[in-house]
C-alpha positions as CSV (number, residue, x, y, z in Angstrom):
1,X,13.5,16.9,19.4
2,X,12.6,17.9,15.5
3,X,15.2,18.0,12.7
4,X,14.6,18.6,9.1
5,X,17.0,16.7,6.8
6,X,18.4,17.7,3.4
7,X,15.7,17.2,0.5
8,X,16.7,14.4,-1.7
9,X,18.9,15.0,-4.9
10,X,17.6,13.7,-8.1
11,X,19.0,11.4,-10.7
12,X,20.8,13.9,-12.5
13,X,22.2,15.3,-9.0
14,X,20.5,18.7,-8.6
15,X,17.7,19.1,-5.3
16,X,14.8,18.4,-5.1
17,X,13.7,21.1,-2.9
18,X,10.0,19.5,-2.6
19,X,10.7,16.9,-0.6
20,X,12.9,17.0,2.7
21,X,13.1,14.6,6.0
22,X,11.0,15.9,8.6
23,X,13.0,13.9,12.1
24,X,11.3,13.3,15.4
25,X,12.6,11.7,18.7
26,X,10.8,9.5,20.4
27,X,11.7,7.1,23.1
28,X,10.9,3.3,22.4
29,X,11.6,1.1,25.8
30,X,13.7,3.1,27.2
31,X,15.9,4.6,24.1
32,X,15.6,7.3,22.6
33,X,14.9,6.5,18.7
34,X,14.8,8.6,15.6
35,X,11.9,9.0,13.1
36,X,10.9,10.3,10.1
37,X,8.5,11.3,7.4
38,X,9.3,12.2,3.6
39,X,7.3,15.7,3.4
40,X,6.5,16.6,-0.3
41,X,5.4,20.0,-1.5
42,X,3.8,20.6,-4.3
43,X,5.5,21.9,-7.1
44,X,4.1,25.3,-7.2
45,X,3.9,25.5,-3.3
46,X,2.6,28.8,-2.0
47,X,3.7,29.4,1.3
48,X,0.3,31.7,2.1
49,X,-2.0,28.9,0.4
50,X,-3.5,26.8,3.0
51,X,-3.1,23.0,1.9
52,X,-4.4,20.3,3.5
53,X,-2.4,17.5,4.3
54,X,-2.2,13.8,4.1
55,X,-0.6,11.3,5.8
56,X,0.5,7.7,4.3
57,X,1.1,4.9,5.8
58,X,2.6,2.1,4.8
59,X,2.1,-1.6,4.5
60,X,4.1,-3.8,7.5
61,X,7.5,-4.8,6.5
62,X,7.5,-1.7,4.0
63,X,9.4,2.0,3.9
64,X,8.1,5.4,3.1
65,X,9.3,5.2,-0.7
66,X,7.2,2.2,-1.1
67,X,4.1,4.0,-0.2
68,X,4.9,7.6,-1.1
69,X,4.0,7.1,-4.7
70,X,0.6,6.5,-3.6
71,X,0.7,9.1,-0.9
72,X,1.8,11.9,-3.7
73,X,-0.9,10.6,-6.0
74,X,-3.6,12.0,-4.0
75,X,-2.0,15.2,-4.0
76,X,-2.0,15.2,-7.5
77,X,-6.0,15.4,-8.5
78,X,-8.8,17.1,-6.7
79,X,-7.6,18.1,-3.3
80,X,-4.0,20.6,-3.1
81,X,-1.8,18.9,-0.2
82,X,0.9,18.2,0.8
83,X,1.9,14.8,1.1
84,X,3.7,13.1,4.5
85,X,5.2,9.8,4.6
86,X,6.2,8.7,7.9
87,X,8.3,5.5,9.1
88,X,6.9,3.1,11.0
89,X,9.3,1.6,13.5
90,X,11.3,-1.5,12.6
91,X,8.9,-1.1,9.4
92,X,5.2,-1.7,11.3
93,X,2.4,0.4,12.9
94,X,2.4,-1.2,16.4
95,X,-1.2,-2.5,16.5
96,X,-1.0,-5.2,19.5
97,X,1.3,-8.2,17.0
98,X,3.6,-6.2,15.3
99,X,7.8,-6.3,15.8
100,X,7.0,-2.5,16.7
101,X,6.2,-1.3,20.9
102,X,6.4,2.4,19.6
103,X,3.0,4.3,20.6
104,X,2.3,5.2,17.5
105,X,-1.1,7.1,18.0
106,X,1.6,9.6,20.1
107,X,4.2,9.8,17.6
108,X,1.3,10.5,14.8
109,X,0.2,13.2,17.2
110,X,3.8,14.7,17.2
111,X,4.5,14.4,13.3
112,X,0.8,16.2,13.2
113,X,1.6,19.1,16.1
114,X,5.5,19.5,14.0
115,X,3.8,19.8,10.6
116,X,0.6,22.3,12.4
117,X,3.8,24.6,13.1
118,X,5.7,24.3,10.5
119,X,2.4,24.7,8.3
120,X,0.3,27.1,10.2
121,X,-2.3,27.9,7.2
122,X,-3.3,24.0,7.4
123,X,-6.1,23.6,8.4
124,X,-7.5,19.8,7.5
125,X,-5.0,16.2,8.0
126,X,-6.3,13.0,6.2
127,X,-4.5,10.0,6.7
128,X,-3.9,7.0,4.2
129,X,-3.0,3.9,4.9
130,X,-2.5,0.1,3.3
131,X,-2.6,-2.9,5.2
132,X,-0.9,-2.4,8.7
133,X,-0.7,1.3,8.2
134,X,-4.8,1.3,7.6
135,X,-5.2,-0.5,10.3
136,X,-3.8,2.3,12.1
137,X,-5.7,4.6,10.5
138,X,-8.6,3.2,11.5
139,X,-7.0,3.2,15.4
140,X,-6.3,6.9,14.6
141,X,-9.3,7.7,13.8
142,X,-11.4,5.9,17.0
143,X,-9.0,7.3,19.4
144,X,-7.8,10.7,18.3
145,X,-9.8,13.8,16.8
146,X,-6.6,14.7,14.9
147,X,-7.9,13.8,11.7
148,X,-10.4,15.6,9.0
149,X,-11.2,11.9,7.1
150,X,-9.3,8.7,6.2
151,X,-8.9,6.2,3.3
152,X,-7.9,2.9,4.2
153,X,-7.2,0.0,2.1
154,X,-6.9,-3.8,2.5
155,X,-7.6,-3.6,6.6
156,X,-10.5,-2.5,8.6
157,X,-11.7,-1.9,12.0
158,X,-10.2,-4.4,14.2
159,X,-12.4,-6.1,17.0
160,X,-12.0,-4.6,20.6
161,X,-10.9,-1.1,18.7
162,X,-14.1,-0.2,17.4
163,X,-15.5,3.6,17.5
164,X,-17.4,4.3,20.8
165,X,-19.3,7.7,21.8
166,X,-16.4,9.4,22.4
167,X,-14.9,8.5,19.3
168,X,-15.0,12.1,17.0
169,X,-16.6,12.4,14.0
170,X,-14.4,11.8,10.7
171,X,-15.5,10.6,7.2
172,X,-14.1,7.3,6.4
173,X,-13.3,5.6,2.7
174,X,-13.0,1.4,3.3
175,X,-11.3,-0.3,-0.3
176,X,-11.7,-4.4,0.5
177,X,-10.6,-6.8,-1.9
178,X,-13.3,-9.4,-1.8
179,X,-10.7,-12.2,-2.3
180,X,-8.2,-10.8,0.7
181,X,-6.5,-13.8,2.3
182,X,-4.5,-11.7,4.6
183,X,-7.7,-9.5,5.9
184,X,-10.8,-11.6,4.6
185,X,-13.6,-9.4,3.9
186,X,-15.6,-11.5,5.8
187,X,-13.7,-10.8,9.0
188,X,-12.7,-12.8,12.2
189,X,-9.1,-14.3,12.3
190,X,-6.5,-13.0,9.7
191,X,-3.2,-14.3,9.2
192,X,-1.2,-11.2,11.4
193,X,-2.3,-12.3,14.2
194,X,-5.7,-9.7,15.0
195,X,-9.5,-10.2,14.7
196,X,-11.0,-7.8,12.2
197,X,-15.0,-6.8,12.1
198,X,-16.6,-7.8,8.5
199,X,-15.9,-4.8,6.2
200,X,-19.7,-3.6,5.5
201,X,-20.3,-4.0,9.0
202,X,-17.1,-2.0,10.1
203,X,-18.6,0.9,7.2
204,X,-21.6,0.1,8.6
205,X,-19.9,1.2,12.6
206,X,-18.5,4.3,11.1
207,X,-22.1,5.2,9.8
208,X,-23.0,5.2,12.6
209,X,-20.5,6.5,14.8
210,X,-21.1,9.8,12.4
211,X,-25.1,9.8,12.8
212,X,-25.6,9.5,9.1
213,X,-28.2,8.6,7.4
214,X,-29.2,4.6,6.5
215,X,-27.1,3.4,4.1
216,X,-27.5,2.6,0.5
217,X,-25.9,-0.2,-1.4
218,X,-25.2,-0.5,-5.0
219,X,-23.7,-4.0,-6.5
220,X,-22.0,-3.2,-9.9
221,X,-22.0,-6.1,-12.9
222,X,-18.8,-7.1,-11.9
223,X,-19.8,-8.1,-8.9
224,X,-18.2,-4.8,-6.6
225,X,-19.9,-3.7,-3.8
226,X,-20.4,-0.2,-3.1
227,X,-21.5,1.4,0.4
228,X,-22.7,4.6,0.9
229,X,-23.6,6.8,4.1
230,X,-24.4,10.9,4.1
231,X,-26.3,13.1,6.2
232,X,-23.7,12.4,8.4
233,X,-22.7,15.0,10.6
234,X,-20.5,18.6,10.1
235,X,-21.2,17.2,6.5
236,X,-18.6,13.8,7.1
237,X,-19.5,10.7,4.5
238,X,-18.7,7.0,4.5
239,X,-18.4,5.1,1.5
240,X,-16.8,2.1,1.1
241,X,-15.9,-0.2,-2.0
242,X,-15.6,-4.3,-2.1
243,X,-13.9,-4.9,-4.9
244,X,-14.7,-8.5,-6.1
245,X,-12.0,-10.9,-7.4
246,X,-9.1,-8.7,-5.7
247,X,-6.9,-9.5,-3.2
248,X,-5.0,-7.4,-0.3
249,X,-3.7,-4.9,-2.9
250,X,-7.2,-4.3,-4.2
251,X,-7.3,-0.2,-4.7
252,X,-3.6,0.4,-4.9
253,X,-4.2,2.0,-8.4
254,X,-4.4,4.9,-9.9
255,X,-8.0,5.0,-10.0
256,X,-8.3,5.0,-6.6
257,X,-6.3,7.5,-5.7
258,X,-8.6,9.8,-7.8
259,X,-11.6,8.2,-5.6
260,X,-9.7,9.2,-2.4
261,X,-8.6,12.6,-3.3
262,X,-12.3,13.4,-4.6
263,X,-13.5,11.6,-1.2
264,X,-11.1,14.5,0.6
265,X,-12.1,17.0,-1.3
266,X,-16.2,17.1,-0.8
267,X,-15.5,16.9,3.2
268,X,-12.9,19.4,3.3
């Protein structure tokens, strides 16, 4: 079952009419449970353009206005989107610890076959994600080929849930901080409750995974560590930043979004 809610209204009362509640059913042991997304068009949206769109997902614990911000910044440089913020239940992506037993990877495939309709020119998802909802990324992008490319901050691939040969090709952007106590960089046990590979070496999976070229490393003054792989194939890249001093927020800024909507952009 699909519903669209009424877009928000603004402060001074009037609609917004680019942004609405897209709805979805889904049934979570045994009950049936609404979900939903904030969908946000651009401001000049052209129903014949065809945008690509990205997904954000949030932090666990969070709500789709805490991560929409971030979701809509992407939209707002390089790459014309439209941005989609869905819910997780009881506020997590249900990765094996969470409070949530939704399947997760099916209700992303819904929200992704609802928008495909409802947006027939689109042509290309990414998927954005911080903490628990890049962890899910990550899962989204091993066990599904639903996805284009993905950007995930503060959380990477988690041990036992790494690609395999089956896993479909899709360029990947890793943002670590270097001083993460919730998801060391290092890896191995993390405070939620999960195992997580070492961050270079989970860039260094995706590399592969992709059958890109050897990868090339660059460490700025400041100590941040940049990892690159291209040649990869139908023209897919993997780069990822460690981002020295920084903690589980590291790449929640501004200047990251540019990086991740350039990232979408040259592998659209």
């Amino acid at each position: 079952m699909v519903d669209e809610g009424n877009a928000d209204e603004s402060q001074s009362g009037e609609r917004d009419n680019t942004e609405s509640e897209l709805i979805l059913s889904q049934v979570i042991e045994g009950e049936d449970i609404e979900r939903r997304a904030i969908v946000m068009l651009p401001g000049d949206y052209d129903p014949n353009t065809a945008y690509a769109i990205i997904l954000g997902f949030h932090g666990n614990g969070q709500s789709p206005e805490d991560f929409a911000w971030m979701t809509q910044r992407v939209c707002s440089f390089e790459l014309p989107c439209i941005a989609v913020v869905p819910e997780g239940y009881k506020r997590s992506w249900n990765l094996g610890v969470e409070e949530s037993t939704a399947d997760d990877v099916a209700f992303v495939s819904d929200v992704i076959a609802e928008l495909s309709s409802r947006y027939p020119l689109t042509s290309d998802f990414f998927a954005i994600g911080h903490s628990n909802g890049s962890g899910l990324v990550h899962v989204l992008a091993t066990e599904t080929s639903l996805l284009r490319g993905i950007a995930g901050f503060g959380s990477m691939l988690i041990e036992g849930r790494e690609p395999s040969a089956e896993t479909a090709a899709v360029s990947v952007l890793q943002v670590h901080g270097m001083d993460d106590d919730v998801i060391p960089y290092d890896g191995g046990d993390s405070p939620v409750g999960l195992r997580f590979v070492p961050a270079e070496q989970s860039a260094t999976l995706w590399g592969s995974a992709n059958g890109c070229d050897a990868g090339t490393g660059e460490i700025k003054d400041n100590g941040d560590r940049i990892l690159m792989f291209e040649g990869c194939v139908d023209d897919h890249r993997v780069l990822h930043y460690g981002l020295a001093g920084q903690g589980h927020d590291a790449g929640m800024s501004e200047e990251f979004a540019l990086i991740a909507s350039e990232f979408f952009a040259s592998v659209r």
